[in-house]
Backbone bond lengths (Angstrom), bond angles and torsions (degrees), N, CA, C in turn:
res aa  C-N    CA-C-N  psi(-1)  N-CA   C-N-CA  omega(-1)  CA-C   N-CA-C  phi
1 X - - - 1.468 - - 1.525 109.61 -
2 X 1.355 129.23 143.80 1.364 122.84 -174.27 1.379 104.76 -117.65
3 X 0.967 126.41 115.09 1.626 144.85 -150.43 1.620 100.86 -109.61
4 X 1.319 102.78 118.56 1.601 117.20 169.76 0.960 106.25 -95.58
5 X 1.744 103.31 142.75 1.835 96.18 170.48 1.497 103.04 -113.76
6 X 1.131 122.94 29.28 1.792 122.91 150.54 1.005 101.29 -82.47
7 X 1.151 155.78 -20.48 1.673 141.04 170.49 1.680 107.57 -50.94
8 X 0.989 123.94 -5.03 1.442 124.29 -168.55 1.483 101.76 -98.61
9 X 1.781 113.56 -33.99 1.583 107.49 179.26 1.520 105.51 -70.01
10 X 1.158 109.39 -16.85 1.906 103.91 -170.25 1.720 95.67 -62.08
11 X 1.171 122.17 -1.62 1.821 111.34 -159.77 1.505 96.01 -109.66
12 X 1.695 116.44 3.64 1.641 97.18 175.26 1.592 105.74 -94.34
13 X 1.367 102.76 13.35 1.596 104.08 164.65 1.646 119.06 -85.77
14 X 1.720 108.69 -6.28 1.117 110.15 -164.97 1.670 119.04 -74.52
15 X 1.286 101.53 11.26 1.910 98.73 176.85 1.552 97.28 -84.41
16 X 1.229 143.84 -4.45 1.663 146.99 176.43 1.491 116.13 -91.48
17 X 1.581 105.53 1.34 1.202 125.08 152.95 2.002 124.16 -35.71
18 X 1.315 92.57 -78.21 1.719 101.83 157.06 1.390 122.01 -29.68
19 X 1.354 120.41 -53.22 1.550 135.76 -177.73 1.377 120.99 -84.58
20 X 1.594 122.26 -19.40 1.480 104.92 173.24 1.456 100.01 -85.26
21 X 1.192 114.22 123.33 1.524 132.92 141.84 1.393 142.04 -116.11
22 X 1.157 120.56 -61.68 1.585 129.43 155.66 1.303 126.28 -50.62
23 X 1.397 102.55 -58.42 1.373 110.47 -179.87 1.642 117.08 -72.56
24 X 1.387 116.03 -36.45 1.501 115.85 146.60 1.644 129.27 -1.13
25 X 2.189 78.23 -92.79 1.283 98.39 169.72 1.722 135.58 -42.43
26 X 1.670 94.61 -46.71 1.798 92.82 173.81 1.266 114.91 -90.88
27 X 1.689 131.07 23.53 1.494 131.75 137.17 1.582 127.06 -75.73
28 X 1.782 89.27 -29.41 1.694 93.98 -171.87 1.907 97.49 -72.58
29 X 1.265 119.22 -56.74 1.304 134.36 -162.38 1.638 97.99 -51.86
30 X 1.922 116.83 -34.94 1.308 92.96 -175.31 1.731 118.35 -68.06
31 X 1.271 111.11 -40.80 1.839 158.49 -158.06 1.645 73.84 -54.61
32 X 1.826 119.88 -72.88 1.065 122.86 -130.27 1.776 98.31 -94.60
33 X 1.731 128.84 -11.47 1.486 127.34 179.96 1.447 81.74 -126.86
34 X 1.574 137.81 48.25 1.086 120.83 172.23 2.062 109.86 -83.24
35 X 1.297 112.01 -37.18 1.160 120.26 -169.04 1.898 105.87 -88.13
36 X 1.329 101.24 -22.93 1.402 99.92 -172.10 1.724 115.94 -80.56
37 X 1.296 115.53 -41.96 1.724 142.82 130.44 1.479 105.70 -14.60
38 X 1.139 109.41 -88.80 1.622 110.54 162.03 1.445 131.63 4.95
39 X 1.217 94.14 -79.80 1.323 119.95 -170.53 1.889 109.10 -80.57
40 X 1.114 118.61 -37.78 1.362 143.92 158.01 1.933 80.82 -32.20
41 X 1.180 108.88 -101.05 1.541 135.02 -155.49 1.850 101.81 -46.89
42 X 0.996 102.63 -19.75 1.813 129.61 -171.66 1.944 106.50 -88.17
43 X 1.948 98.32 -26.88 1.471 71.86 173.00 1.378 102.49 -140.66
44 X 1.522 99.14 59.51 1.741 101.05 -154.77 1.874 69.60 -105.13
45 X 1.881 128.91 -11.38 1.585 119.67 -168.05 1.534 87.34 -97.36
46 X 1.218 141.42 -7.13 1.493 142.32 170.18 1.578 111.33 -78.19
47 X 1.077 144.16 -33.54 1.608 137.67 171.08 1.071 108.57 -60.60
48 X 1.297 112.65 159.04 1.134 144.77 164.11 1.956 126.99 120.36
49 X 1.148 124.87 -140.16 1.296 110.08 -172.60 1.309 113.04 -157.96
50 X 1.117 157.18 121.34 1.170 153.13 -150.88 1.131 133.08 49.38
51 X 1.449 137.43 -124.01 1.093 133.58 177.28 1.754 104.45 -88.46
52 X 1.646 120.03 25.45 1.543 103.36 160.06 1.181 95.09 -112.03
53 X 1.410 139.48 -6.39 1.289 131.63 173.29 2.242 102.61 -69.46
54 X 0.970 92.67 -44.52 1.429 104.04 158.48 1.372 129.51 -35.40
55 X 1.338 117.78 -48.02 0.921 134.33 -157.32 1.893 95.15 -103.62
56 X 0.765 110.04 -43.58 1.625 136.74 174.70 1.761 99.46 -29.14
57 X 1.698 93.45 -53.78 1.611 104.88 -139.92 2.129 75.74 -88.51
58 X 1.300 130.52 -24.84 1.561 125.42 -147.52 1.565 77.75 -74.80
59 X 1.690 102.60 -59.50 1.675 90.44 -174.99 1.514 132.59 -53.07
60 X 0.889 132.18 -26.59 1.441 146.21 -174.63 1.420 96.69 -65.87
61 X 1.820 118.91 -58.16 1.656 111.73 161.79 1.006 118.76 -21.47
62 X 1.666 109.96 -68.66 1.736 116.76 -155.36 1.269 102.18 -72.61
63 X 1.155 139.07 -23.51 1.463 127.79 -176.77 1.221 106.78 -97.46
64 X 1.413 150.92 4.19 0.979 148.61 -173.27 1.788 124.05 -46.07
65 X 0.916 76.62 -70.02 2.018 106.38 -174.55 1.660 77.85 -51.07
66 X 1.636 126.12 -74.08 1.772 106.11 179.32 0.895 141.32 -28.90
67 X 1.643 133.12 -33.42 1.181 150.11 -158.33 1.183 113.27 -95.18
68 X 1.783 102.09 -28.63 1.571 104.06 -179.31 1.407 103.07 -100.82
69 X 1.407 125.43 29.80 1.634 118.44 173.86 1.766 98.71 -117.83
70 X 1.331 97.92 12.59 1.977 105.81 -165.05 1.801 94.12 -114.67
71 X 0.984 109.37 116.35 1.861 119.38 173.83 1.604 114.35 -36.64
72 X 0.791 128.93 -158.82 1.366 129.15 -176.88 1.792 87.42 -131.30
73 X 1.360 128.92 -51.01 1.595 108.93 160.34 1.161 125.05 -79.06
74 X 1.554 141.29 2.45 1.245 122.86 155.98 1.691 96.27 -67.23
75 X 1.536 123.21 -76.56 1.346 92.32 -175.13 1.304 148.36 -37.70
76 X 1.111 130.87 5.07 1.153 126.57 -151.42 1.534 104.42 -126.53
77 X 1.782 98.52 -37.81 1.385 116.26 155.03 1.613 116.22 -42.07
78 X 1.537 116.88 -46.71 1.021 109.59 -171.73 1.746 133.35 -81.83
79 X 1.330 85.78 16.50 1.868 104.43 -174.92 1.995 86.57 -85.56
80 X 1.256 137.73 -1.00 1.063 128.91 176.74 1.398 114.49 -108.38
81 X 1.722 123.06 150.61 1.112 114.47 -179.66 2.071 114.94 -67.86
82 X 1.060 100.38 168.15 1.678 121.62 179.31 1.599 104.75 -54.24
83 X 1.488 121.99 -53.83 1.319 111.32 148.05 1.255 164.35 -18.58
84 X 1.586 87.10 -85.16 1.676 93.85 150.29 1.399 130.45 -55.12
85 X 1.145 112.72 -24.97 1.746 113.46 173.28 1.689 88.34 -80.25
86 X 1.225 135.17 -90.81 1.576 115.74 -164.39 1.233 137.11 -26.25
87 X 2.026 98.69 -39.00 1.315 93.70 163.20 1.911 132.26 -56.84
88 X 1.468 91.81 -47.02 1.607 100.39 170.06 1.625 121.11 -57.09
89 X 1.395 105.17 -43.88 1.619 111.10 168.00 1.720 116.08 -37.45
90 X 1.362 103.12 -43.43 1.563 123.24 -156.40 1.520 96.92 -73.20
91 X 1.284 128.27 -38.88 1.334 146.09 -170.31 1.186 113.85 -71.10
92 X 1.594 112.72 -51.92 1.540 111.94 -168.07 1.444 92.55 -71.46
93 X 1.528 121.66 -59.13 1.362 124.62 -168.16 1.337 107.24 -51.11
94 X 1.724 142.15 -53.76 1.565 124.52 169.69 1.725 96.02 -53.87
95 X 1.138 163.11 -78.96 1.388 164.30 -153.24 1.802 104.94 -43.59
96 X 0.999 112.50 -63.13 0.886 120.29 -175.90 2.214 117.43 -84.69
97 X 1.277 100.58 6.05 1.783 109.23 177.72 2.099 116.37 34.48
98 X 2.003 100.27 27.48 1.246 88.00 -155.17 1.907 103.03 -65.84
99 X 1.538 103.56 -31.21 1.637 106.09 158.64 1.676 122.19 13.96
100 X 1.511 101.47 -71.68 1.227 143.37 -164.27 1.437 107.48 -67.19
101 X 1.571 131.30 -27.28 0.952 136.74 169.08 1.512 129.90 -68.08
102 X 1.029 133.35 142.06 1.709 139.07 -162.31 1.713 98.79 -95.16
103 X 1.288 129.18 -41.34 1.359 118.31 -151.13 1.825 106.68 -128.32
104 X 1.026 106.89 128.03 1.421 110.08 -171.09 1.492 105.61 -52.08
105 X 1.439 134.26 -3.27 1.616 129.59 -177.29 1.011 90.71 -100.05
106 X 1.876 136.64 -50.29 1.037 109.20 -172.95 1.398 125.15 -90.66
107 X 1.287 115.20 46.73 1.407 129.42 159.96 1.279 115.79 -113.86
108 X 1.608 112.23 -50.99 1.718 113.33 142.49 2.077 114.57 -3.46
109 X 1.361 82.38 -86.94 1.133 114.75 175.60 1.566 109.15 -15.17
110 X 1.447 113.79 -87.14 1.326 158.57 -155.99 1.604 89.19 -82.30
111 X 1.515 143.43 -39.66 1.461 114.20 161.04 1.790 113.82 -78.46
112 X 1.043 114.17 -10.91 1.620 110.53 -169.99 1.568 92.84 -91.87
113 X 0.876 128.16 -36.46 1.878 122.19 178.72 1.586 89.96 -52.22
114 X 1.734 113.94 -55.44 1.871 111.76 -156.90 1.711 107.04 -58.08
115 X 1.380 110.02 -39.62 1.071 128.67 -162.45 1.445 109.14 -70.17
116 X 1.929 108.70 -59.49 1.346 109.25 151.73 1.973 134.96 -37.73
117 X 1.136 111.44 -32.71 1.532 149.02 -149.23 2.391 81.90 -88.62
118 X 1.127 105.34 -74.67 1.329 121.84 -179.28 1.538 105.13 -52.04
119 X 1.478 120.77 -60.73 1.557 114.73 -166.86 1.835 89.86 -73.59
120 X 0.852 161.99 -36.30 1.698 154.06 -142.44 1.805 91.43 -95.80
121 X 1.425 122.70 -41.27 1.685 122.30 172.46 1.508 109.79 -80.14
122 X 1.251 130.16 -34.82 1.844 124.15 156.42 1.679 90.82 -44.17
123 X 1.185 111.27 -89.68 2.005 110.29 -165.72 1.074 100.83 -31.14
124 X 1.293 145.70 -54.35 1.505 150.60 -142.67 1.816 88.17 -67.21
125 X 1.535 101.08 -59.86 1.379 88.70 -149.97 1.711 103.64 -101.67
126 X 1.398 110.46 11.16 1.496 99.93 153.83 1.678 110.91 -73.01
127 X 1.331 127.08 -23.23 1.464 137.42 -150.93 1.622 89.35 -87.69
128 X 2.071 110.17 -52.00 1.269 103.16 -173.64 1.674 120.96 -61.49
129 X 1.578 107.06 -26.76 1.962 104.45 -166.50 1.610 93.51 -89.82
130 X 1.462 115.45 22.67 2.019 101.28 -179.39 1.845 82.73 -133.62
131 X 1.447 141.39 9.38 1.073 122.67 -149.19 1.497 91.88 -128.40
132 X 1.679 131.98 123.65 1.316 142.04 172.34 2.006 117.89 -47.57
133 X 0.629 144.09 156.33 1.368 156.63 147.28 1.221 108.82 -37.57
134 X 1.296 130.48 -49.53 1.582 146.52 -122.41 2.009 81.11 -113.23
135 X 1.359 116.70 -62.19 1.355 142.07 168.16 1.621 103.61 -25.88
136 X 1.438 102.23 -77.19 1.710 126.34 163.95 1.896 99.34 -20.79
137 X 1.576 109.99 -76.64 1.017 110.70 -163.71 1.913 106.51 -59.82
138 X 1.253 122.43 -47.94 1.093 123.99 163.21 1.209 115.12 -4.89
139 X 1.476 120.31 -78.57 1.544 132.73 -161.15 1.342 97.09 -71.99
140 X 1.419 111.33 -37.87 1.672 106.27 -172.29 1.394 116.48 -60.38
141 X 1.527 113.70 -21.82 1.875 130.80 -163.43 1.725 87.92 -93.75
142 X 1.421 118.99 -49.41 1.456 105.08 -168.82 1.608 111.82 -86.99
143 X 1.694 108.53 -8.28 1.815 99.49 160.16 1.261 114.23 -45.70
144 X 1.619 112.27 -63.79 1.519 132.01 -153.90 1.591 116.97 -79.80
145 X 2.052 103.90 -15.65 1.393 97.43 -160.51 1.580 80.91 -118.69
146 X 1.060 116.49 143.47 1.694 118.72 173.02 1.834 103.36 -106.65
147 X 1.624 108.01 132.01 1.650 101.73 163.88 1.749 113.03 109.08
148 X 1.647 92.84 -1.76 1.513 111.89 175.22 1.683 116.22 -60.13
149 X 1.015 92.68 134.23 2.242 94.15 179.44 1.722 105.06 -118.83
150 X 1.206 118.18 168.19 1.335 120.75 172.10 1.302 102.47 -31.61
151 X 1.501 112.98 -91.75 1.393 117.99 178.44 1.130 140.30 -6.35
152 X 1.848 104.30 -57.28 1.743 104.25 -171.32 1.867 103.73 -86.64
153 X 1.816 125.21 4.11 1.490 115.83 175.45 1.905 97.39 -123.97
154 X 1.438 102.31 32.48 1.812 102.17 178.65 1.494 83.22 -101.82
155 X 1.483 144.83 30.24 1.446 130.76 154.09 1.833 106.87 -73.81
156 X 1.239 96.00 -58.26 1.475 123.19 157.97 1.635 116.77 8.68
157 X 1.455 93.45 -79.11 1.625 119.81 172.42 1.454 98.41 -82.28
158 X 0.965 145.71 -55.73 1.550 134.16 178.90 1.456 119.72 -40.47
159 X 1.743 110.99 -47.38 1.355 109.97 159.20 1.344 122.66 -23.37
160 X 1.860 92.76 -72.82 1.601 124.13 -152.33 1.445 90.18 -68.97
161 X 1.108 133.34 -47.32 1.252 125.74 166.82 2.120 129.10 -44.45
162 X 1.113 107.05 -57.72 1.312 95.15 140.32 1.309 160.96 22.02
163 X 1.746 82.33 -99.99 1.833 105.73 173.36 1.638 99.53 -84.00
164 X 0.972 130.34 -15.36 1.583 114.13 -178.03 2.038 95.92 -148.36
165 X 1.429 110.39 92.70 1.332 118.55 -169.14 1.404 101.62 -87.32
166 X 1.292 125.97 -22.11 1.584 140.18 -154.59 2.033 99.99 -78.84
167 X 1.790 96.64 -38.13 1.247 108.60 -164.60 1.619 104.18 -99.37
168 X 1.215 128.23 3.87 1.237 107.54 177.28 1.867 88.70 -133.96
169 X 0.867 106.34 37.81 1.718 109.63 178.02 1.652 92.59 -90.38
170 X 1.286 123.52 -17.19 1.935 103.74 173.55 1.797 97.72 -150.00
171 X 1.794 92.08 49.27 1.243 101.56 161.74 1.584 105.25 -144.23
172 X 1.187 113.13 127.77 1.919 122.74 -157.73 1.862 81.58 -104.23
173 X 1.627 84.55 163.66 1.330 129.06 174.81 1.637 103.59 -62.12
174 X 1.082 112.92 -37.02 1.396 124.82 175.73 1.827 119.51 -73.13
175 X 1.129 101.21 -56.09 1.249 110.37 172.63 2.059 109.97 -66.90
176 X 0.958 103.51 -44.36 1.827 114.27 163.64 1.630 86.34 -38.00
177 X 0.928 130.89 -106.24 1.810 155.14 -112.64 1.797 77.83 -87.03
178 X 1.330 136.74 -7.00 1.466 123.88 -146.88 1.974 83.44 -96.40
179 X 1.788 105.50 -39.39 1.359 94.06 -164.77 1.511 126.77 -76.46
180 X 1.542 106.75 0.02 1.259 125.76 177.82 1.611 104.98 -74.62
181 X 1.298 99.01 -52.98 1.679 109.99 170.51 1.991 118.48 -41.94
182 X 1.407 91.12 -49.52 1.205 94.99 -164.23 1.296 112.84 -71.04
183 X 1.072 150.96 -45.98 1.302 160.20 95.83 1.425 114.43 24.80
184 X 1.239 134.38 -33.66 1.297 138.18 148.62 2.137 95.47 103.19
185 X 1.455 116.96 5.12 0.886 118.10 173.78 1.778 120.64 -78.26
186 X 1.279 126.48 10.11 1.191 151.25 135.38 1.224 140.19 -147.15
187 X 1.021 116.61 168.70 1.481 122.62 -153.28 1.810 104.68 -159.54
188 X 1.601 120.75 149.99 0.974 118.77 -146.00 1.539 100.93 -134.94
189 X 1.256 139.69 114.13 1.314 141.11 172.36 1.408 121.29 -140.86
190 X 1.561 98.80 120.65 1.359 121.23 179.47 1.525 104.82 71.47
191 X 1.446 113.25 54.89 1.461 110.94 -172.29 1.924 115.62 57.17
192 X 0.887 116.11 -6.89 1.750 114.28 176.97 1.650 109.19 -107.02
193 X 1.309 89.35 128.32 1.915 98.80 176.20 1.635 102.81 -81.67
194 X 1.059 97.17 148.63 1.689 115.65 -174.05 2.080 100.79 -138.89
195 X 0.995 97.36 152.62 1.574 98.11 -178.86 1.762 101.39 -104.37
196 X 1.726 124.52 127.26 1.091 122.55 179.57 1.426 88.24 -66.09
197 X 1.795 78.13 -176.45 1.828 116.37 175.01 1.753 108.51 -56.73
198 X 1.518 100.14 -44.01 1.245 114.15 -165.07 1.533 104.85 -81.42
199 X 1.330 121.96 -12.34 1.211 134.59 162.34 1.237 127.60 -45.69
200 X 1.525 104.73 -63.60 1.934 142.80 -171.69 1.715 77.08 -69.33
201 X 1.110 107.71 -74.01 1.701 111.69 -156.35 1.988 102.14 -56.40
202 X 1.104 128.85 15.96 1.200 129.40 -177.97 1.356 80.81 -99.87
203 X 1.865 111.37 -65.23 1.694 108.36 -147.79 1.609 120.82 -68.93
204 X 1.808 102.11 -8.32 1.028 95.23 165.10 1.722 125.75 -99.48
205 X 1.346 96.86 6.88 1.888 98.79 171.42 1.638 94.57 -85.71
206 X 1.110 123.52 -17.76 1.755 111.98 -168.26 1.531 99.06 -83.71
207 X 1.498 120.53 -28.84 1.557 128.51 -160.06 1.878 92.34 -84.40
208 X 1.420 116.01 -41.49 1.583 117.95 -163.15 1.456 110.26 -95.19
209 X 1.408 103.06 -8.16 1.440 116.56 154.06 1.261 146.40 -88.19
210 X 1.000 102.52 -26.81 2.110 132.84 165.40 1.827 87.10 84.82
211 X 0.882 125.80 52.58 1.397 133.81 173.27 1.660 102.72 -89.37
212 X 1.567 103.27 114.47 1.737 111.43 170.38 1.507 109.54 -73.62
213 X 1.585 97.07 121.68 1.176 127.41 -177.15 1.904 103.27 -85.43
214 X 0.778 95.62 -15.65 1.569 103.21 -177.69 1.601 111.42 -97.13
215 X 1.148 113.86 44.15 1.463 126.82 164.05 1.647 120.73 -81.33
216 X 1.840 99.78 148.91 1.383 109.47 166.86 1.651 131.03 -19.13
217 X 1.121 117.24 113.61 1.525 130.97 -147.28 1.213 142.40 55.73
């Protein structure tokens, strides 16, 4: 994996944390029914029955070459009324003060950080509502401790195992340590666990977020 360490400046945007809400939400909803929408709108020129299914497929020709000069979120954007997009427009732009800016790059600029800024806190907190307590502490033990291996942080899961024996009776030590992996929030060399970039940059969305680290398992 080739690990940038500018991913870390994207987090001095993180005091706008408090304030994305709306506009959040109608980034996540596009991001997350973007392909399903798609395809929806993709076979809305396939219905029909006889010669309008016919007719269905001639138009879909003629507009073709159009459809492919249109984004996959402008369309998708446009399943909403004129409103609701201004209203949301109105939001990011007070949220984001790009107004205030002199030069069309550094507004560029200054929406692709927000935009960037929004999709990196979606990941964050799909990772946080699928991610154990016990896990949490994990990364927190191999931030601070350098030279850690499976072995010396499988107390960890032995704990968590423990307090809830019922739930990890057809869940292994392997599969535990696998979702940290997968996630790209560790990584493993020469037999020693090390915590990625994307790791650090988790523990500090949980710290600038007031996110309880002391969750179920």
């Amino acid at each position: 994996m080739d690990e940038k360490e500018n991913i870390e400046q994207v987090f001095d945007y993180i005091s706008l944390a408090d304030t994305l809400k709306w506009p959040l939400v109608i980034v996540i909803l596009i991001l997350i029914f973007r392909k399903p929408l798609v395809d929806l709108i993709n076979r809305v020129t396939k219905v029909g029955y006889g010669n309008k299914s016919l007719e269905a497929k001639q138009q879909a020709t003629a507009t073709e070459k159009k459809t492919e000069e249109v984004s996959h979120i402008d369309r998708v954007v446009g399943i909403f009324r004129p409103e609701t997009i201004d209203t949301f427009k109105d939001a990011v732009a007070n949220e984001t003060e790009v107004q205030s800016l002199k030069t069309q790059e550094e507004k560029i600029e200054r929406l692709t950080n927000y935009g960037c800024l929004l999709y990196i806190m979606r990941h964050f907190d799909i990772v946080y509502n699928d991610i154990f307590g016990s896990q949490i502490r994990i990364l927190e033990h191999i931030n601070s401790h350098a030279g850690q291996t499976r072995e010396s942080v499988k107390f960890f899961y032995e704990n968590a195992k423990k307090n809830n024996p019922k739930f990890y009776e057809n869940y292994s030590y392997e599969q535990y340590l696998d979702f940290l992996f997968s996630y790209t929030l560790l990584r493993e060399d020469n037999n020693i666990l090390n915590i990625t970039i994307l790791g650090v940059d988790f523990l500090k969305y949980l710290t600038e977020s007031n996110k309880d680290v002391n969750k179920w398992n």
